[in-house]
C-alpha positions in Angstrom: 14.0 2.0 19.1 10.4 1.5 20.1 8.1 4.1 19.6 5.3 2.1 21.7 4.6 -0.5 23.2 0.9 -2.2 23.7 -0.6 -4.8 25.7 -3.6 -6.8 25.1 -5.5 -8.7 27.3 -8.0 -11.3 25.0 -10.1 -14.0 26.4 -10.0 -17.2 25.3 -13.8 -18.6 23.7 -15.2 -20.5 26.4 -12.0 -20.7 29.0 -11.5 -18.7 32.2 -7.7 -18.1 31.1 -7.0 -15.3 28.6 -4.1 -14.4 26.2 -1.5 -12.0 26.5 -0.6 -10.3 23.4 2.4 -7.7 23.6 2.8 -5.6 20.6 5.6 -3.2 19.5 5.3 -0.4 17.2 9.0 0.4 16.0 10.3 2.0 13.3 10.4 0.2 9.9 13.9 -0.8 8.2 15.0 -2.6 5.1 14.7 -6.0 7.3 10.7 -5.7 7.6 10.5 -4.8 3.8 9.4 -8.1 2.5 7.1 -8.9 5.6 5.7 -5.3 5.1 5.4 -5.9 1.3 3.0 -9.3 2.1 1.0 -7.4 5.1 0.4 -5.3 2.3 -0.8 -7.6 -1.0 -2.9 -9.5 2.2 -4.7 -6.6 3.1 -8.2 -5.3 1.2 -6.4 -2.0 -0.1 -3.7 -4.4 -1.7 -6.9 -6.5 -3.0 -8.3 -3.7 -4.6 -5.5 -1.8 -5.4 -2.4 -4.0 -6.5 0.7 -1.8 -7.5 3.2 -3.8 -9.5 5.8 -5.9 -7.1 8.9 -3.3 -7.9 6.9 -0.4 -7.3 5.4 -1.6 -4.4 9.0 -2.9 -2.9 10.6 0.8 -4.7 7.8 3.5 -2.6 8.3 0.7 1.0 11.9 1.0 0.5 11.6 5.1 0.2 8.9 5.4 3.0 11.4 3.4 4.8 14.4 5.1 3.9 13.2 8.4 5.0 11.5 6.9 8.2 8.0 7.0 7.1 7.2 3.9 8.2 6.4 2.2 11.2 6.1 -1.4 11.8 4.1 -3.4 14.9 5.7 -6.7 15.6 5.3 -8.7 18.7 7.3 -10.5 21.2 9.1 -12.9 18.5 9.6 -9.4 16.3 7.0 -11.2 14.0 6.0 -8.5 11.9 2.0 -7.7 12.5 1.7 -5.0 10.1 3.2 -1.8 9.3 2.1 2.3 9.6 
């Protein structure tokens, strides 16, 4: 189910043309756990603030499980990040 759905319009350096960039936010399940477990460890808070692996995968899992968590992919489903 998407929850929403966003459109970006970015111009290209230096070109008349620009990019389209559709992105949806949907609501996270056991499939986007890895990709939201690396959005994570290559953000700054994951930087700064590096939980072990299990616990990080255990609390995703739960915030997923009890529909916590949101995920933004785009047109591919490539997840973007996560919410």
């Amino acid at each position: 189910m998407i929850i929403s759905e966003l459109r970006f319009m970015i111009p290209k350096s230096g070109f008349e043309e620009e990019v389209s960039l559709n992105i949806n936010i949907i609501s996270g399940t056991l499939d986007h756990l890895q990709a939201c477990k690396d959005a994570y460890a290559n953000s700054r808070l994951g930087q700064v603030y590096s939980p072990p692996v299990d616990l990080l995968k255990s609390r995703l899992a739960e915030g997923i499980n009890q529909g916590e968590i949101f995920v933004a992919v785009d047109e591919n489903d490539q997840c973007l990040g996560f919410i």
